[in-house]
LUMLOGU-316039 format. One record per residue (C-alpha): residue number from 1; residue in three letters; chain; x, y, z. Coordinates in Angstrom, 3 decimals, m for minus. Example, Ala and Ser with C-alpha at 12.3 -4.5 7.8 and 13.67 -1.06 7.14 Angstrom:
// LUMLOGU-316039
    n  res  chain        xx        yy        zz
    1  ALA      A    12.300    m4.500     7.800
    2  SER      A    13.670    m1.060     7.140
// end
This chain:
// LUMLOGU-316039
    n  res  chain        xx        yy        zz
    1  UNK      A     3.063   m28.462    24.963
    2  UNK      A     4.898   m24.988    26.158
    3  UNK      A     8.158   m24.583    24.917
    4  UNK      A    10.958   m23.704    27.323
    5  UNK      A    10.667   m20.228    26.560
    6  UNK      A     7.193   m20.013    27.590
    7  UNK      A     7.922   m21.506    31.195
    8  UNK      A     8.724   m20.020    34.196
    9  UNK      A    11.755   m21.928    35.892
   10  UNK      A    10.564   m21.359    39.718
   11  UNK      A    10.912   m22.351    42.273
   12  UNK      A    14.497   m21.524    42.291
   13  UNK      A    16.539   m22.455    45.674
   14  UNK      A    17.364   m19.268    46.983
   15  UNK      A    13.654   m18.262    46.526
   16  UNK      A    11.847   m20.702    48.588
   17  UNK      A    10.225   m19.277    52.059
   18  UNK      A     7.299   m20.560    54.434
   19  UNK      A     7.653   m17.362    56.813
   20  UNK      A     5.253   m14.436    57.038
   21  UNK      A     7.148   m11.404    56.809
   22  UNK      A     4.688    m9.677    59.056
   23  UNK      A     5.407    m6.033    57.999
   24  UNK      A     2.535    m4.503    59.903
   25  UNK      A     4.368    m6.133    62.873
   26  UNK      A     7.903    m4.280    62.816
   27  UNK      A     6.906    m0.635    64.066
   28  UNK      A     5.139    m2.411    66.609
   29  UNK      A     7.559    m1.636    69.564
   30  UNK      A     5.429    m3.381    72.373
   31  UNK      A     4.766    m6.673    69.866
   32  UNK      A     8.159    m7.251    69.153
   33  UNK      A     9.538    m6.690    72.983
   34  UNK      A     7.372    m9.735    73.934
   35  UNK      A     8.043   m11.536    70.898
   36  UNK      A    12.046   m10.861    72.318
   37  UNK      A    10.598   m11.879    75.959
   38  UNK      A     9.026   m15.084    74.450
   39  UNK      A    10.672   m18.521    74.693
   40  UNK      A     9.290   m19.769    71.863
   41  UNK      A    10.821   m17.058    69.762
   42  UNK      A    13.369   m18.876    66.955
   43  UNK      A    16.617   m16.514    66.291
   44  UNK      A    18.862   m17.396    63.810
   45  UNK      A    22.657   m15.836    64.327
   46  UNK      A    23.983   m14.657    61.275
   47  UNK      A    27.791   m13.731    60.901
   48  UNK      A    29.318   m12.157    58.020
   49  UNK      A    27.068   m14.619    55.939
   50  UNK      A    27.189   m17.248    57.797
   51  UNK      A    25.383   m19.329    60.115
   52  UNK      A    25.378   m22.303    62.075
   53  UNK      A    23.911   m25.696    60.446
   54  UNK      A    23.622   m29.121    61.866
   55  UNK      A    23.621   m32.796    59.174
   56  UNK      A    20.863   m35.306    60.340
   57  UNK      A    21.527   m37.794    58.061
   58  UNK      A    20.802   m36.355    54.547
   59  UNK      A    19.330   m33.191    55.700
   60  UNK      A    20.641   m30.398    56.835
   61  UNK      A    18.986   m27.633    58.984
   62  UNK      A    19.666   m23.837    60.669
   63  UNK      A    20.872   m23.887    63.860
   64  UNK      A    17.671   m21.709    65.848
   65  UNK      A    18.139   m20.276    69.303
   66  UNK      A    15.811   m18.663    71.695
   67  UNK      A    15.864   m15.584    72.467
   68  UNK      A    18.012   m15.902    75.986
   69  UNK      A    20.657   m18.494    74.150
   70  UNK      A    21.035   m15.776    71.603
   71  UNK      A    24.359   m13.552    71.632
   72  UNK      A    23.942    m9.676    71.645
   73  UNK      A    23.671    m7.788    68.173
   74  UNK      A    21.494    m6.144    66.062
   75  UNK      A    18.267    m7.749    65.750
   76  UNK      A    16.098    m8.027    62.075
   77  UNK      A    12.361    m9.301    62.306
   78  UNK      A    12.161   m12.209    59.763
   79  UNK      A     8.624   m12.899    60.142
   80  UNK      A     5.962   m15.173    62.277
   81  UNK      A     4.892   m18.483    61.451
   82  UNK      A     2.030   m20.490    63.466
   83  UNK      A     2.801   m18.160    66.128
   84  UNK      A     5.735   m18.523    66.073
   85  UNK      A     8.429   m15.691    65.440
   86  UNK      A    11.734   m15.555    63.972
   87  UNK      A    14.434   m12.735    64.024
   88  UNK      A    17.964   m13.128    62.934
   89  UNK      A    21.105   m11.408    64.799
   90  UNK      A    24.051   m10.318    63.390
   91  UNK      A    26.902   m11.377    65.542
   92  UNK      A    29.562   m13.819    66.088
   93  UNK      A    28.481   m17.430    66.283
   94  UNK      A    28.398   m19.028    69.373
   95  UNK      A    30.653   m21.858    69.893
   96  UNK      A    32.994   m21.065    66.918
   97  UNK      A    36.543   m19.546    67.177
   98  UNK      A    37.039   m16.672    64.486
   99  UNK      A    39.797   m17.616    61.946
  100  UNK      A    43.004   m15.547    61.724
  101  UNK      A    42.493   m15.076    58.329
  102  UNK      A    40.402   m11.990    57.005
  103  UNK      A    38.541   m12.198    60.744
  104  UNK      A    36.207   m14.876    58.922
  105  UNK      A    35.205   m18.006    60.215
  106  UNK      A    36.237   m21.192    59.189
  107  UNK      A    34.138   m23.141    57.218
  108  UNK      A    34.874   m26.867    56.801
  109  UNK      A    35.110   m27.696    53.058
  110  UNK      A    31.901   m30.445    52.891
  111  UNK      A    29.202   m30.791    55.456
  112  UNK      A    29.668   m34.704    54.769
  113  UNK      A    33.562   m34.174    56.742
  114  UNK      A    31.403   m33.159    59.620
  115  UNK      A    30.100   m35.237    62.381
  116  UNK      A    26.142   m35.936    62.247
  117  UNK      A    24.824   m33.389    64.642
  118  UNK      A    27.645   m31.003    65.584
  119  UNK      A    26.807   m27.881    64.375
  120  UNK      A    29.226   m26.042    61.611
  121  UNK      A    29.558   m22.631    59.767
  122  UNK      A    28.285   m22.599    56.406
  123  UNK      A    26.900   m19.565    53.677
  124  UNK      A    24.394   m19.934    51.236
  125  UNK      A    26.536   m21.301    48.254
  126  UNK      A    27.179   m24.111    50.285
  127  UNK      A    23.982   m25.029    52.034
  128  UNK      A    21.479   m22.408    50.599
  129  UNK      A    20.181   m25.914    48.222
  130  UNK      A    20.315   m27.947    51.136
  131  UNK      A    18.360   m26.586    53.572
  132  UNK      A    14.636   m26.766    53.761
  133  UNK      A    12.234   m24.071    52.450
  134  UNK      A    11.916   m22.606    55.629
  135  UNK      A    15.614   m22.099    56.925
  136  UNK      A    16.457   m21.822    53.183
  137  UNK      A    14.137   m18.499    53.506
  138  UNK      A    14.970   m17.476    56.614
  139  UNK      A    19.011   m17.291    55.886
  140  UNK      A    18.699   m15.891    52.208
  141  UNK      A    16.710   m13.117    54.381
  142  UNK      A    18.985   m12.968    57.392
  143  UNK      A    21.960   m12.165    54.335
  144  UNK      A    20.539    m9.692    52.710
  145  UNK      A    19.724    m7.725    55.662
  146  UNK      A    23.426    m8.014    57.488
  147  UNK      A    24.948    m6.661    54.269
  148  UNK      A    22.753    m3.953    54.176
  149  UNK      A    23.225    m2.958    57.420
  150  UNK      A    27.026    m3.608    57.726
  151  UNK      A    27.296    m0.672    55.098
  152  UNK      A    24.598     1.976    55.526
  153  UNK      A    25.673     2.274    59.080
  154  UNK      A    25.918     5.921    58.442
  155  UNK      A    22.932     8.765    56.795
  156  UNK      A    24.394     9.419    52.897
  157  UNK      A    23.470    13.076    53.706
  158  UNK      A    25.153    14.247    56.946
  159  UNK      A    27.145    11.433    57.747
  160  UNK      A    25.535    10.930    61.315
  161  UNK      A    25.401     7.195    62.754
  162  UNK      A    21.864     5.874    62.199
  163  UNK      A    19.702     4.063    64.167
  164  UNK      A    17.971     0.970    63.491
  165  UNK      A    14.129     0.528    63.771
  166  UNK      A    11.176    m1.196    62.543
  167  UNK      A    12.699    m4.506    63.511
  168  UNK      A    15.780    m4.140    61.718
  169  UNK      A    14.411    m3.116    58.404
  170  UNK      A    14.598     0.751    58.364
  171  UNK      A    17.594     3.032    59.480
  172  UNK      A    16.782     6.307    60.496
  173  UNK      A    19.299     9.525    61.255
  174  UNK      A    18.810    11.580    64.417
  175  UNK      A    20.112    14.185    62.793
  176  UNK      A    18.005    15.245    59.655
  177  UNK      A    15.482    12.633    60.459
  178  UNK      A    15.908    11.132    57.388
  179  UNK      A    14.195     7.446    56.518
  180  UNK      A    16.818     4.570    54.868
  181  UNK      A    15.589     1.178    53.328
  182  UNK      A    17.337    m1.923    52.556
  183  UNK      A    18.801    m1.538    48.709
  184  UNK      A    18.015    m5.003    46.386
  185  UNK      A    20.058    m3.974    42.949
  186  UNK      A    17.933    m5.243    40.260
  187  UNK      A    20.278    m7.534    37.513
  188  UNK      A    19.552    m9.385    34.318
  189  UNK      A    21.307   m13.044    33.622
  190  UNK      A    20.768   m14.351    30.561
  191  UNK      A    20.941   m17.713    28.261
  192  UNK      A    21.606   m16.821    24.709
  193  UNK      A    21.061   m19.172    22.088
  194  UNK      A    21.323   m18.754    18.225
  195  UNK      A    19.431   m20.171    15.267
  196  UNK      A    20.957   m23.714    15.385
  197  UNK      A    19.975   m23.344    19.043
  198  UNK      A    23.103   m23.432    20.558
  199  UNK      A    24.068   m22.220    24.033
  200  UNK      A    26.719   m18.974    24.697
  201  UNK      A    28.600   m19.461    27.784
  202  UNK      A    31.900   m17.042    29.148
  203  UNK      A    33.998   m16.950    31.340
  204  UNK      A    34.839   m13.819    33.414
  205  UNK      A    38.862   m12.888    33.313
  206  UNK      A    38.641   m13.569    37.294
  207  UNK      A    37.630   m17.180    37.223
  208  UNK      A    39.885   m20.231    36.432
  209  UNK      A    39.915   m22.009    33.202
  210  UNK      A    37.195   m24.512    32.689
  211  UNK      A    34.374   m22.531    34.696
  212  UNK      A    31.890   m21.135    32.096
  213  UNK      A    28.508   m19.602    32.372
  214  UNK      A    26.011   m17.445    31.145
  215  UNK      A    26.125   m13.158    30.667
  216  UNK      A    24.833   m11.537    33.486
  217  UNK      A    25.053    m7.622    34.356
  218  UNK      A    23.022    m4.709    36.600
  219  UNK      A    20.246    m2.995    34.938
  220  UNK      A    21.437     0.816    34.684
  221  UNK      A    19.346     3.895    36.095
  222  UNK      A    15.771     4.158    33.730
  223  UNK      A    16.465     1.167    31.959
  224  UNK      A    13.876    m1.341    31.665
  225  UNK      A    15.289    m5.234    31.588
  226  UNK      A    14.536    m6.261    28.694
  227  UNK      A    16.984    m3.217    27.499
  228  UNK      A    19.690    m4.231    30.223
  229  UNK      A    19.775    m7.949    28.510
  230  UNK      A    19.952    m6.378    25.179
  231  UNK      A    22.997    m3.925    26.187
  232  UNK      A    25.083    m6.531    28.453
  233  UNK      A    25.298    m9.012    26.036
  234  UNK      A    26.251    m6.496    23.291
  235  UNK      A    28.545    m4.912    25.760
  236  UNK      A    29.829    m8.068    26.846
  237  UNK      A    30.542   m10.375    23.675
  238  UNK      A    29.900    m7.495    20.868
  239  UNK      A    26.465    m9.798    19.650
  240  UNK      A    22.615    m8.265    18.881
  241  UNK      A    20.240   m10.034    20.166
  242  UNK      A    16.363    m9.800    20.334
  243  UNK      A    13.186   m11.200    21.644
  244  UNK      A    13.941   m11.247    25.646
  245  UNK      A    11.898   m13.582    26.918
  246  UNK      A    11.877   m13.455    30.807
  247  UNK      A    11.753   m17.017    32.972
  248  UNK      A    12.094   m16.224    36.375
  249  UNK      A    14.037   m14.545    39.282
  250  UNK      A    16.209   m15.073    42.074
  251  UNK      A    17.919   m13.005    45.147
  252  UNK      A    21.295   m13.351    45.000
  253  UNK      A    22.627   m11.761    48.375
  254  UNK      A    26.090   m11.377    47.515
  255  UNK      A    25.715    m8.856    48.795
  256  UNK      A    22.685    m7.163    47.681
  257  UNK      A    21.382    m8.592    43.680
  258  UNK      A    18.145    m9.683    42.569
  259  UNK      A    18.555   m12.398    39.655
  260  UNK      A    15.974   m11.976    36.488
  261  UNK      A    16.664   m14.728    34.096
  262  UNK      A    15.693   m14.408    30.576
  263  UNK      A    16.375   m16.379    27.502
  264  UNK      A    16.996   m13.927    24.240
  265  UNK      A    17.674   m15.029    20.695
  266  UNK      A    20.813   m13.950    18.809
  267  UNK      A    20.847   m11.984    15.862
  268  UNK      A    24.674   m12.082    15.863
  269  UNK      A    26.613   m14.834    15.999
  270  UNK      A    30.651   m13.387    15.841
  271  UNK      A    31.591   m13.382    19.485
  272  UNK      A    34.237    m9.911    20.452
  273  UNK      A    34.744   m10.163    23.581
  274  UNK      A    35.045    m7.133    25.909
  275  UNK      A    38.853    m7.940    27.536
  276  UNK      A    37.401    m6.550    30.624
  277  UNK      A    34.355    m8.511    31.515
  278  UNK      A    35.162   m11.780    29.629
  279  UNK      A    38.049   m13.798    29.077
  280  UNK      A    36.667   m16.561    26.434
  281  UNK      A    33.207   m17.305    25.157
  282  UNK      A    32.261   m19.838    22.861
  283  UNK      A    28.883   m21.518    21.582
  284  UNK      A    27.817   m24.891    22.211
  285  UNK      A    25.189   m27.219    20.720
  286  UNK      A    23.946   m29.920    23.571
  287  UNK      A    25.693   m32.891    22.275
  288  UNK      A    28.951   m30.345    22.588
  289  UNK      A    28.132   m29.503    25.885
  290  UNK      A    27.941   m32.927    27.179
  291  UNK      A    30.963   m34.194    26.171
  292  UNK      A    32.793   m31.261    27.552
  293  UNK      A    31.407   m31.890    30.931
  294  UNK      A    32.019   m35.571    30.827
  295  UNK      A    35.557   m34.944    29.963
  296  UNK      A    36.086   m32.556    32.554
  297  UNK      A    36.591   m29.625    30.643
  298  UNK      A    34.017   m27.634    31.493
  299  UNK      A    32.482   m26.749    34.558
  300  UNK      A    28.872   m25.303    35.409
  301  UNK      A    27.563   m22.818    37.887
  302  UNK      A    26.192   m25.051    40.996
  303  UNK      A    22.602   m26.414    40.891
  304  UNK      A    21.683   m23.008    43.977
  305  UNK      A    22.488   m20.629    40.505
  306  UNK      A    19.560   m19.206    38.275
  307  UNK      A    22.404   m19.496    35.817
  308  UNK      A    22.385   m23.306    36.262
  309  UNK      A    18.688   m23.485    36.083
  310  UNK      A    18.407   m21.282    33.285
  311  UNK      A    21.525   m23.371    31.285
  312  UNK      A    19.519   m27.056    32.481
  313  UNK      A    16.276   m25.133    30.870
  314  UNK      A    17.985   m24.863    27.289
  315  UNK      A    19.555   m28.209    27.648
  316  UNK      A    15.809   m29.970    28.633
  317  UNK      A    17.277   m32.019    31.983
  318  UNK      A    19.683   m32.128    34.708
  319  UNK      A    23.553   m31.608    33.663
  320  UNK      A    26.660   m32.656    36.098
  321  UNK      A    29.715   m30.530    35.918
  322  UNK      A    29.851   m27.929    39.760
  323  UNK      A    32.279   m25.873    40.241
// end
């Protein structure tokens, strides 16, 4: 039998997806006019994150329009299925009054408080592991996009307004005529575990007391992962560590990360931690970690995390514990 190390932990929530991208279709100008024209067309309105979902029960699904029932914005091609295609468009949501506060909408605080059918804001944390692999796909894809977007409005060399084209996934300057691409910034998250095989989790200084996790960090310029998991976790909690082993990976639109998991072995086992990135570590064995989350004590990333998958990995089954 494989040991954990030697499995790969997908499929992960966040990286589920039935659609065709279709890229051959985007600089197609006449396709995607009558794919815009066609009432069959699917367009999911995105807004600052968030979208609309409806609860049937125990599901929960996207909110789809059509192309005329769709409010005006920028339009991104998310792909074609059986025929069918789908584009997302960034702009307020129909139905829903903006909130006063930080001009975001308001967000009710459990789809369960919410009548069966009426539909409701929601992001990714909250229904990205409720969804189905299709509008789970579609949103992650219809997030990454809007955050690119909302800030690479302008070209980095002249400073001209660009324009968008190839169905939402290129932005091009009239100017200098230069070409700019959506940005993913690669980052490692890792499970560390020493020789008695316990687990390290932190805490960042910005979270309450109670929520743990595992060390995470962005892979620099012309440094290969396996380096990047090596460096954060010496950067982060002063340990060595050795023997990366990766599991997996995950986009994490928030706004623009792509998750690699890996498990590593410590060499090290005095945690120093760096003031500025974490504000307690400790190591726990699994009988440790399960009293501390039947206590209460501890809390755990939520089950839509790599870092929750990566942690239930180590431990060999489900935990409880969301923050």
């Amino acid at each position: 039998m494989e040991t954990a190390e030697e499995q790969l932990i997908g499929p992960l929530l966040l990286a589920r997806g039935t659609i065709d991208r279709s890229s051959a279709l985007r600089a197609d100008e006449r396709w995607l006019e009558r794919a815009w024209a066609d009432p069959a067309t699917k367009v999911l309105v995105i807004d600052d994150g968030h979208t609309l979902v409806r609860r049937s029960g125990d599901e929960v699904h996207a909110v789809l329009f059509s192309p005329a029932d769709a409010p005006a914005g920028e339009r991104y091609l998310l792909g074609v299925e059986d025929g069918v295609a789908y584009f997302a468009v960034a702009a307020p949501l129909p139905g829903l009054p903006r909130s006063e506060v930080n001009g975001r909408v308001t967000i009710p605080m459990s789809l369960r408080d919410t009548p069966e059918g009426e539909p409701v804001a929601a992001g990714l944390r909250q229904v990205g592991g409720l969804l189905g692999d299709r509008d789970a796909g579609l949103l992650v894809y219809a997030v990454a996009l809007e955050a690119w977007h909302a800030t690479h409005e302008f070209c980095p060399r002249c400073g001209t307004r660009t324009v968008v084209q190839a169905g939402g996934h290129i932005r091009v300057c009239p100017h200098d005529s230069s070409q700019h691409f959506p940005r993913v910034d690669p980052a490692v998250i890792m499970l560390v575990r020493d020789e008695a095989d316990r687990c390290l989790l932190a805490r960042g200084p910005q979270w309450p007391e109670g929520r743990l996790s595992i060390l995470a960090g962005f892979v620099e310029p012309g440094e290969s992962l396996e380096a990047a998991v090596v460096r954060e976790v010496a950067e982060e909690v002063g340990i060595a560590v050795t023997n990366p082993r990766y599991l997996g990976s995950q986009p994490w639109p928030f706004p623009r990360s792509l998750m690699l998991g890996f498990f590593a072995e410590a060499v090290t086992t005095t945690l120093t931690p760096d003031a500025e990135e974490i504000a307690e570590a400790h190591w726990f064995s699994r009988e440790e970690l399960t009293r501390a989350l039947e206590s209460g004590e501890l809390r755990l990333p939520p089950p839509v995390s790599i870092a929750r998958r990566l942690i239930e990995t180590w431990y060999g089954g489900e935990l409880t514990g969301d923050w």
